[in-house]
TIVEXGU-737345 format. One record per residue (C-alpha): x, y, z. Coordinates in steps of 0.001 Angstrom, whole numbers, padded with zeros to 6 digits, always signed. Example, Ala and Ser with C-alpha at 12.3 -4.5 7.8 and 13.67 -1.06 7.14 Angstrom:
2
+012300-004500+007800+013670-001060+007140
END
This chain:
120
+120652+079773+100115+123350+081782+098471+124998+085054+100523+124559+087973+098597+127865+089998+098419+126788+093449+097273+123799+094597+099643+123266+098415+098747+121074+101140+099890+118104+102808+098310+118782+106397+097997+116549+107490+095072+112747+108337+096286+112070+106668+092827+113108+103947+093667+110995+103987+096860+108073+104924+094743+108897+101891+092200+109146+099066+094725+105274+100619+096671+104564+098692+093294+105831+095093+093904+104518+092329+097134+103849+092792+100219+104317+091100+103369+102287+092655+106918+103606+091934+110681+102667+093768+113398+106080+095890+113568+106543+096698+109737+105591+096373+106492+108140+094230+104153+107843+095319+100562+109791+093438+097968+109900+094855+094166+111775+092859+091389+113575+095164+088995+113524+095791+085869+116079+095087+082962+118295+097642+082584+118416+099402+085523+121448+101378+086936+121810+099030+089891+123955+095657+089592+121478+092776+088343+123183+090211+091439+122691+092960+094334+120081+093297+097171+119067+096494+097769+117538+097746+100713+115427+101137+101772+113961+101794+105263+110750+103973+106162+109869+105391+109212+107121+108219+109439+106324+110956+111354+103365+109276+112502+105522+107114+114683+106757+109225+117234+109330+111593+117843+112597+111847+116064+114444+109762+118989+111503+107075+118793+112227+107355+114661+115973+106680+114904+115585+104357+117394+113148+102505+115206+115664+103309+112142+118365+101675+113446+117136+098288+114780+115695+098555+111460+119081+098710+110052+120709+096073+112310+118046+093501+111317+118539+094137+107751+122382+094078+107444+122170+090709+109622+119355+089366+107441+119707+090292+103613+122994+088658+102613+121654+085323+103421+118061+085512+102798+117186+088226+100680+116907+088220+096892+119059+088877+093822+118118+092052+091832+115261+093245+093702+114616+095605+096353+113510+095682+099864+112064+097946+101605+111046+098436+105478+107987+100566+106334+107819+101104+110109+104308+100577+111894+103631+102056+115144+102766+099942+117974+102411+100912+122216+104948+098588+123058+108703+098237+121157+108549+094185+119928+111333+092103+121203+114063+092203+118567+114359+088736+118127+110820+088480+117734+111512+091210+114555+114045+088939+113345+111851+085969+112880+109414+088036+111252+111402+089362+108851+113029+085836+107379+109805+084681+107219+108660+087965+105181+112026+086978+103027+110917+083702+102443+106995+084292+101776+108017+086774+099119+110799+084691+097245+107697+082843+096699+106140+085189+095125+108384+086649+093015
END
């Protein structure tokens, strides 16, 4: 698979809003959401873009950063080799009793990458 040079982050909650629209893939830790976009938009047509969710429902704002940031560190290791050209990604954080294993996350998420290239 190709790397993807620019990988950019998803600042606009529009944006957010847009890709709630496009697939979905479910693991225990997060939700993966994956939204193609459209012709014409302000965003380079060969970039990934990325956008990572964490509510207050998960915890306190140490447990939400903590969360955030292995987020993060997953995604900047991930997306340049498996994500997708011109669409955007977006982690949703799930709350669970026990933090997963972070390698555990990692094979979760390429196979979230890979069941949604299928789809899209």
């Amino acid at each position: 698979m190709d790397i993807i040079k620019p990988v950019e982050v998803i600042r606009k909650r529009s944006d957010f809003v847009a890709a709630n629209r496009g697939k979905r893939f479910v693991t225990p830790a997060f939700i993966l959401l994956a939204y193609k976009r459209k012709d014409g938009h302000f965003a380079p047509a060969g970039s990934a873009r990325y956008g990572i969710t964490v509510t207050k429902k998960i915890g306190n704002a140490v447990a939400r950063n903590r969360m955030k940031r292995r987020f993060r560190a997953l995604v900047t290791d991930i997306l340049p080799q498996h994500g997708m050209p011109g669409v955007d990604h977006i982690v949703i954080g799930r709350k669970q009793d026990d933090e997963p294993d972070f390698a555990v996350m990692q094979s979760a998420l390429e196979k979230g990458l890979k069941h949604l290239a299928k789809k899209l």
